[in-house]
Every structure is written in C-alpha cells, then in structure tokens.
N, C-alpha and C positions, 0 to 999 in steps of 0.2 A: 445384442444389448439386453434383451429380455431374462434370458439367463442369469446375467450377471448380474441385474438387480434382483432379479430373486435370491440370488445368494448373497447379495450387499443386502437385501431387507432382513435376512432371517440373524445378520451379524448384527444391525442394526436395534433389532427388539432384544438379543443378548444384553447386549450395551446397555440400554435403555432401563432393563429389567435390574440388572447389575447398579446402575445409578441407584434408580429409584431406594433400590434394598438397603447400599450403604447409608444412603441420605437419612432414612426412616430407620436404621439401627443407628449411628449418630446424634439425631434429634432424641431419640428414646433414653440413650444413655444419657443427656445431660440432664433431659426431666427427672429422672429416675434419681438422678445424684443430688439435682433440685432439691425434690423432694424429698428427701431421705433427710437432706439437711434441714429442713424446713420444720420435719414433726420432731427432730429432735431423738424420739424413743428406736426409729429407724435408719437413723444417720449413716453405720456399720451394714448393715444389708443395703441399702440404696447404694452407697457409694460400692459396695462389690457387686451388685447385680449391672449398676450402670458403668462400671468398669468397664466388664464383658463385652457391656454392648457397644461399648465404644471400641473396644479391640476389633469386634467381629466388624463394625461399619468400616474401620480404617484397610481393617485386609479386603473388605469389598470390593471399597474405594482403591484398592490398590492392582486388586484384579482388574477393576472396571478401567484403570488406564490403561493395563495391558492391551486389553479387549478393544479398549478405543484407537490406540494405533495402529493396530491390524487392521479395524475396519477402514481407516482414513487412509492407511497406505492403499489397501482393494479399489477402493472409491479413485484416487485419484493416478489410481495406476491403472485399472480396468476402464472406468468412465472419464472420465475427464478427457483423454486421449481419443476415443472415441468422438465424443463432441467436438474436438480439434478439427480431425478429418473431417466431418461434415461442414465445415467451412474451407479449409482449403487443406490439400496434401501433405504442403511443409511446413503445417503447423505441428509443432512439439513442446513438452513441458518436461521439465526437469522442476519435480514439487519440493525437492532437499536444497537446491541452490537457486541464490538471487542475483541480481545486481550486489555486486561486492565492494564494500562501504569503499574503496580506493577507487574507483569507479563513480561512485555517488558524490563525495567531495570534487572528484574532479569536473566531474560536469558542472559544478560553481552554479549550479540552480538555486542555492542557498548561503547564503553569508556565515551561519552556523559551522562548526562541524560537529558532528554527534560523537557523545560521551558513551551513549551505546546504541545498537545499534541491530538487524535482524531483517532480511529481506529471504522471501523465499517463492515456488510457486510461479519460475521463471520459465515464459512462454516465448518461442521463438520459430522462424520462420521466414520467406521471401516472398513478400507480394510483387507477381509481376516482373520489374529488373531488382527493387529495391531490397535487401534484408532487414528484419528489427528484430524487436526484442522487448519484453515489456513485464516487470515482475511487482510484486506487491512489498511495499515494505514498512519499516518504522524507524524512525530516527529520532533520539531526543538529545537532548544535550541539560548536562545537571550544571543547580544553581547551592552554594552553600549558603548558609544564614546565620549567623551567633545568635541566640536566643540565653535568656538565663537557665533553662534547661539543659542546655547543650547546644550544640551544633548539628543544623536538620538539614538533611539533603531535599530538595526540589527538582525534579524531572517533569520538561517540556518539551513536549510533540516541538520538533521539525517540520515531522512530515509523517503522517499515515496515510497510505495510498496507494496508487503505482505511479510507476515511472518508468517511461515508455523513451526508448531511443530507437531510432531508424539511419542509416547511410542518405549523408545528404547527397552524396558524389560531386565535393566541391572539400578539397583542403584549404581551410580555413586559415589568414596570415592571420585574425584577430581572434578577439572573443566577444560576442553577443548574448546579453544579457535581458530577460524581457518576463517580468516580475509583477504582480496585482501591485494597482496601482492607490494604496492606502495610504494613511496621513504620513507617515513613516516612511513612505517609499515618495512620496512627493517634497514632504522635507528638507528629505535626504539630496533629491536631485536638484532642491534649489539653493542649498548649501555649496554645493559641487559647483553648481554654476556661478554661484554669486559669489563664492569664497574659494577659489581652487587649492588654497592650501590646506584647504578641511578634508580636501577629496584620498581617501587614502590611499587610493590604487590607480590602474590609469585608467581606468572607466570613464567615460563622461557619459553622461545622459543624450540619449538622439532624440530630435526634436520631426516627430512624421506628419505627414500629411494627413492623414485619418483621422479625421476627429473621435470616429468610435473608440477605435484603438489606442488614441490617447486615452480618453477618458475613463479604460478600463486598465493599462497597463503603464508601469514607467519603464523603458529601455536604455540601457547603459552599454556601450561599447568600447570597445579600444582603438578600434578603426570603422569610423562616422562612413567614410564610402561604404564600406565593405558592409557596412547595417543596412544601410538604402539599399544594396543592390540584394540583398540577402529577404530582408521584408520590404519584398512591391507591394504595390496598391493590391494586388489578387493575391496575394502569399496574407497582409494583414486581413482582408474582407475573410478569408478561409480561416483567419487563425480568430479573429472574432465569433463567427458564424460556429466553431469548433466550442469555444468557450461556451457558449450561450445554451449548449447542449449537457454545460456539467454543472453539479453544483455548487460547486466552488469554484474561485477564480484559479483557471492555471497558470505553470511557471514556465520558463523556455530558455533551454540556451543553447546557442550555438558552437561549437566545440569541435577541435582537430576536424574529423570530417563526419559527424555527427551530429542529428536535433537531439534533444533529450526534452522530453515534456512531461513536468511531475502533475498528478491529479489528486488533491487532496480528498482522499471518502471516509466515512464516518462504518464501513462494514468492512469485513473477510470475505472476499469468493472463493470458490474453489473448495469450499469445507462440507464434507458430510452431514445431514442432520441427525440428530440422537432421537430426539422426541416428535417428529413427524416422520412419514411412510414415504421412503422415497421411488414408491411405487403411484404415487399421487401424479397426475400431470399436472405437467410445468414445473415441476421441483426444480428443475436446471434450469429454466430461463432466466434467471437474473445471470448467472453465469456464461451462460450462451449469449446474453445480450451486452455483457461486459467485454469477453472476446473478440464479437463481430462490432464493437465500435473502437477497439484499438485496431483493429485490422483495418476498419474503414479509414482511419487517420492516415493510409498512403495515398487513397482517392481523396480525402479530404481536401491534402496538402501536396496534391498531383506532385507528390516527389519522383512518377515512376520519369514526370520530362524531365529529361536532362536539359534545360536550359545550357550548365556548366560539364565540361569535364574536368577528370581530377590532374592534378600535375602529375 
C-alpha cells in the first residue's frame, strides 16, 4: 500500500501543480483584457497579451484533465481494491459501471423516473450466505417552463446517493413499498385510503404495529400479507435503528427477490483528492467507513437467516 501511495502522491501534486497553473493563467488573461479595456490607450495589447494567456490556461486546463483521470483511474484501481480486501475477500468494485437506470426504475423506490441519469463506482460481494451490491448514483428528472424569455429547462435531484441491494432469498408474489414519511407521502396515503379511486396503481398503504416506524415511513403494498410477514416487529426495529444512523430518511422496496435501500448523501466517496496529501492519515476513512456500513446492513437486517426459502 505504501508504494502505491507514493506514486498516487507524486501524480497527485502533478495534478495539483497543473490546476493551480491553468486557474492563474485564466484569471490573468481576463485582468489583462479587463484592463486593456479599461485604460483605453492599451485596449490592443491587453486584449492580445490576455489572449495568450487565456490560450495557454485553457491547454493547461486541458492537460490537467488528462493528468486527472489517470490519477483517479491509479487511485481507485490500485487503492480502493485494496481497502475492499481489508474488509472482506469478496468484496470488489467495478469504478466505470453502476446500478443501470433499468434496474433503478424498476426497483420503484421512487415514483419519478429520471430524464437523466449516471450511476457509477459499483461495489459488490457475498456477506456470509447473502450477495449484494451497492453503487453511488444521480438521478433527476426535468421540468419545462414558458417564460417570456423562452422556454427554461429545470432539473431535480431524484436521488444523490447509493443504492444498496441485497438477495432476500424469498420470491416475492408482491411489491413493497416503504418511503419517508413526509406531508406528501401521508397525504398521498390518506387519499388512497379515504378515496380509492384516486389511488393510481394497486398499492394500498400497510397500517404496522410500530409506532416508530410509522411515524418515520409510509408503506404501500400490493399484497398487505405478504408486507407483515416481510416487515416483523425485529425486521422494522432494525430497519429504524438502520435509519437513525444516516442522515437522511431512507427508502425500501421490496422486489422480485430482492431489498433495494436508496440512501440520500449530500458527497462523492470513492474520489481522489487534488489539493490535500493523500499520504495524510485517515485520508480514506470516510470511504472505509461508508463501505464497512453497507456491508454491516447484512448483520444489520440478519438477511444471512433464512427464515424463508426461495420457490
């Protein structure tokens, strides 16, 4: 490991040095042009000196991407893999491929579906009996507007985060649905209930025994057995307990023979730094500690008991 970060730091301050150079030929050239225009009597030299330097920042800046995905491909082809292993053996990442939006729709953890779309950084592996899989992604979906101007596009987050799926070892005859439970999401389920012709799909809302878990999520299924016997009293206390550990409220749904649990974050893991030494201890721990708690979501949600088997 030692090694490899000394040769990921020395590409590192490349990058860095590279940055810094374009940014401050960039900045120069537009003073430069500022100014030229500003006195008037230097207009024609300002505007050819800060030309230049706008040319030379832009080919910097263009080196500097080069430079930057070589180092970010080293980073998470060399390191990241490594810190894999030191959790468990069969853990592995494929950093070019994610959760694939036909996959992400169909896990119906959202009523959306995205207008576009980009998941990458997909880590996989078998805790125990169980296998999963868990990748970072973005999903938004666009809104049009007429304005007197024209016509403005609006793009809205879905979802920034991961989204984590595991083998429940139980084929699924419905579908479970289990959503933060916001003004919009309780609304929604008393519309359903109180007006069933408002209700679009066959969803109905499940009414649980857990006061927590109500009070933090609304649940919607297609087959009300098959919700109760899927969220026990110890399956909701875990998936509370679960919640209570992230920042944001998660989503769940239950599917073919699969959980799927999206976790909304406001950062990137997984990415190289430019401008600190990642020769620093702890550089990697947010990343190590983002790993070993999707891993821990098998012991979490003891999916390794088979309570059920599959047909």
């Amino acid at each position: 490991m030692d090694s490899v970060l000394a040769d990921l730091e020395n590409q590192r301050k490349e990058v860095s040095a590279l940055k810094i150079k374009s940014y401050l030929c960039i900045a120069i050239g537009i003073l430069t042009i500022v100014a030229g225009i500003a006195s008037g009597t230097f207009a024609i030299a300002g505007a050819v000196i800060g030309g230049i330097m706008l040319i030379t920042g832009f080919v910097l800046w263009s080196k500097t991407n080069a430079k930057f995905y070589q180092y970010r491909h080293s980073f998470k082809q060399g390191v990241i893999p490594l810190v894999l292993k030191t959790i468990d053996e069969s853990l592995e990442m494929d950093y070019t491929n994610g959760l694939s939006e036909k996959e992400f729709i169909c896990s119906q953890l959202f009523s959306k579906e995205p207008d576009r779309y980009r998941s990458e950084d997909q880590v996989s592996g078998i805790a125990g009996k169980t296998s999963f899989s868990f990748s970072e992604l973005h999903a938004e979906y666009k809104t049009v507007t007429q304005t007197k101007n024209g016509r403005q596009e609006h793009w809205h987050t879905i979802l920034k985060g991961i989204v984590f799926y595991a083998d429940f070892n139980k084929n699924f005859n419905g579908v479970t649905i289990v959503r933060p439970k916001d003004m919009g999401a309780a609304l929604g389920a008393w519309i359903s209930k109180a007006m069933p012709i408002f209700n679009s799909s066959d969803r109905t809302p499940v009414r649980l025994e857990n006061p927590e878990f109500e009070k933090e999520f609304a649940t919607y299924s297609t087959d009300q057995v098959e919700a109760r016997y899927i969220l026990t009293p110890a399956m909701m206390e875990r998936l509370c307990e679960l919640n209570k550990r992230c920042s944001y409220t998660i989503s769940l749904s239950f599917i073919g023979s699969c959980v799927f649990i999206a976790f909304p974050l406001n950062k990137d893991y997984f990415e190289p730094p430019v401008y600190k030494s990642i020769l620093t201890s702890g550089f990697l721990n947010e990343d190590t500690e983002v790993i070993r708690f999707m891993y821990g979501i098998i012991k979490d949600l003891d999916l390794n008991t088979r309570i059920w088997t599959k047909n």
